[in-house]
C-alpha positions in Angstrom: 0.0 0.0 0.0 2.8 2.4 0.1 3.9 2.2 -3.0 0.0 4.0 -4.3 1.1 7.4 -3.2 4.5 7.3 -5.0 2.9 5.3 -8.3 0.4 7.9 -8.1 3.0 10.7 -7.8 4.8 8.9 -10.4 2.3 8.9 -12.7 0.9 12.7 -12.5 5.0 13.5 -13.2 4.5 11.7 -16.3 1.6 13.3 -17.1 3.0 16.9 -16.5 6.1 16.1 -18.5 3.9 14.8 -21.6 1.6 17.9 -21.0 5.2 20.1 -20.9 6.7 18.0 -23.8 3.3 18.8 -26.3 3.0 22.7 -25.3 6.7 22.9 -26.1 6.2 21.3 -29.5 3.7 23.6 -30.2 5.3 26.4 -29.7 8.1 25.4 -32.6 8.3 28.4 -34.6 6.8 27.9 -38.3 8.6 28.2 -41.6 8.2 31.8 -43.3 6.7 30.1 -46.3 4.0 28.4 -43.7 2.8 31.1 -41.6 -1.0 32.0 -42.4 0.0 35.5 -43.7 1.8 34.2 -46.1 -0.1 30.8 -46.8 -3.3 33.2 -47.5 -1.2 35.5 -50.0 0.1 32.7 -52.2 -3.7 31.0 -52.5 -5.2 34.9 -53.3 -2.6 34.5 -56.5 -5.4 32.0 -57.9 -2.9 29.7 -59.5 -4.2 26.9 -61.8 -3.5 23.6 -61.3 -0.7 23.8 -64.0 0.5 26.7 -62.6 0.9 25.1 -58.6 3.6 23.0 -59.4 5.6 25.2 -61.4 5.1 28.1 -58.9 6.1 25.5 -56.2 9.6 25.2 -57.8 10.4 28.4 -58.4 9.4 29.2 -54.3 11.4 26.0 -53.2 14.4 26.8 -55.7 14.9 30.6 -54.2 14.5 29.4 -50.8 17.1 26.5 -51.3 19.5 28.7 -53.4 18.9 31.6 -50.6 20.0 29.0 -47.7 22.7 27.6 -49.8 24.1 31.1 -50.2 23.8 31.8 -46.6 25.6 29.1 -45.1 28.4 29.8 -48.0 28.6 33.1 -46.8 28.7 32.3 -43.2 31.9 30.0 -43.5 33.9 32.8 -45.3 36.4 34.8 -43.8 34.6 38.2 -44.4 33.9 41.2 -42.4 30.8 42.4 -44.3 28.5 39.3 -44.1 25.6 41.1 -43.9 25.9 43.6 -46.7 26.9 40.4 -49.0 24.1 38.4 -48.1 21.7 40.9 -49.1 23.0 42.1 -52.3 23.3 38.3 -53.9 19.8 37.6 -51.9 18.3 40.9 -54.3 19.5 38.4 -57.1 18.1 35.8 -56.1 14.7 37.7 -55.2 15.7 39.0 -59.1 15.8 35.7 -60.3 12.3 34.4 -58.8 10.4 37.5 -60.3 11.8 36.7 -63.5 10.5 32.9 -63.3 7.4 34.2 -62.0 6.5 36.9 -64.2 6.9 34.3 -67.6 4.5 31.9 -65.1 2.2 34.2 -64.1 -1.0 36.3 -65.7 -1.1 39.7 -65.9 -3.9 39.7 -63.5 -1.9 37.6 -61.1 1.0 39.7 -60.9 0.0 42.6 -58.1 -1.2 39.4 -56.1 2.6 37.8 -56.3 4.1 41.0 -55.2 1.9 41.2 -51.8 2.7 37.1 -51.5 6.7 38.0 -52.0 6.5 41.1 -49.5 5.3 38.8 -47.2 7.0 36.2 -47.6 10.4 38.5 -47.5 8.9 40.5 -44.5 8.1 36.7 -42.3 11.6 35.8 -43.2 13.3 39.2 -42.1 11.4 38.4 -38.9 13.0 35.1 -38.5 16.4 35.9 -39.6 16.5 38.7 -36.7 16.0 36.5 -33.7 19.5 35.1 -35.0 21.3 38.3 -35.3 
């Protein structure tokens, strides 16, 4: 019988710890390219279906090219990181309108530059709890 009490204790530790463990997961922060401001910009674009994948790629290419660049950058020997960074990530930002605007409607356009904004504004956010 004197085991209940510390089975008990035992198992409301668990339970706390699991409760702990799920908030803490929640709290993960999201991707740039998946918080709801940006998610809601890229579906007012209106893209057809054979539009979606092609868009997808041109998204997923920038933002692997962008973190490829970065971690290049970061394992130089440089003194002006920052200033570097930006000016090649203006070409890279250069390079997605470009793929965009030969994908995209005429109509579609305005509605890509409010998704890029803030997509670019979600990911300055992000980037500054690093610096």
């Amino acid at each position: 019988m004197k085991s209940a009490p510390k089975l008990m204790l035992w198992v409301g530790l668990c339970t706390l710890w699991a409760w702990h463990a799920a908030a803490v997961a929640d709290e993960a922060p999201t991707p740039a390219w998946e918080s709801p401001e940006v998610v809601k910009a890229a579906i007012e674009i209106g893209l057809d279906e054979a539009q979606l994948p092609e868009f997808r790629r041109i998204v997923a290419e920038y933002l692997t090219d962008l973190g490829s660049m970065v971690q290049q950058e970061l394992r130089r020997e440089s003194t002006n990181k920052d200033r570097t960074i930006k000016r090649k990530n203006r070409g890279l930002i250069q390079k997605m309108d470009e793929q965009a605007r030969v994908l995209l409607r005429e109509d579609q356009w305005p509605k890509y530059l409010v998704y890029k904004e803030a997509l670019l504004a979600r990911m300055d956010e992000a980037a500054a709890a690093f610096r």
